[in-house]
C-alpha positions in Angstrom: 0.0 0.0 0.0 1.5 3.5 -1.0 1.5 6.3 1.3 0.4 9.3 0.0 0.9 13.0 2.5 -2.1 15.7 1.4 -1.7 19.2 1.3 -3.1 19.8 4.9 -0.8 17.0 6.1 2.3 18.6 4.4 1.3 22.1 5.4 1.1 20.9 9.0 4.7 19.0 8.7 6.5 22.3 6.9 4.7 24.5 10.0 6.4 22.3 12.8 9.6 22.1 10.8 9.2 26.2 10.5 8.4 26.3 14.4 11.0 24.3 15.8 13.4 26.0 13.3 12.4 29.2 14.6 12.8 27.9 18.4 16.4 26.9 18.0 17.7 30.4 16.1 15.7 32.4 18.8 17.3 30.8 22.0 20.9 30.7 20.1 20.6 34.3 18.9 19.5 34.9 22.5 22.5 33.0 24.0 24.7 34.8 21.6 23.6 38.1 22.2 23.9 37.6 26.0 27.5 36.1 25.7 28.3 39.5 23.5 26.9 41.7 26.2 28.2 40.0 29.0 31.6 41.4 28.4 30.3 45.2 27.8 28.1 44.8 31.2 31.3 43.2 33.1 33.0 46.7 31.8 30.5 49.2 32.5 30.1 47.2 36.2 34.2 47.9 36.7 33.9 51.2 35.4 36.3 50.1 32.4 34.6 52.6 30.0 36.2 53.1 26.6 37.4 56.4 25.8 34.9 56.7 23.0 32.1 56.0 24.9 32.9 58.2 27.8 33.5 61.8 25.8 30.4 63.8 25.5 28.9 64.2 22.2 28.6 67.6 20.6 25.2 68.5 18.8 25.4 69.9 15.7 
């Protein structure tokens, strides 16, 4: 006997494979994103400004 998907079945599969696919980039761009800022919030904690951050910006 030949199994055959139809379009709701198919549309159903490509939405969980869409969703999980989703789930994983979020929580890596997430854990990314933290590690990244970690280092800048470590800094700004110790008071270990950069130079370019700490001079006052001039309006034009």
């Amino acid at each position: 006997m030949e199994k055959k998907l139809t379009l709701v079945q198919t549309v159903v599969a490509a939405g969980v494979f869409s969703a999980i696919s989703f789930w994983y980039g979020f929580m890596f761009g997430r854990e990314s994103a933290r590690k990244e800022l970690g280092g800048l919030i470590d800094d700004l904690r110790r008071g270990n400004i950069e130079s370019e951050a700490s001079t006052p910006h001039n309006g034009s």
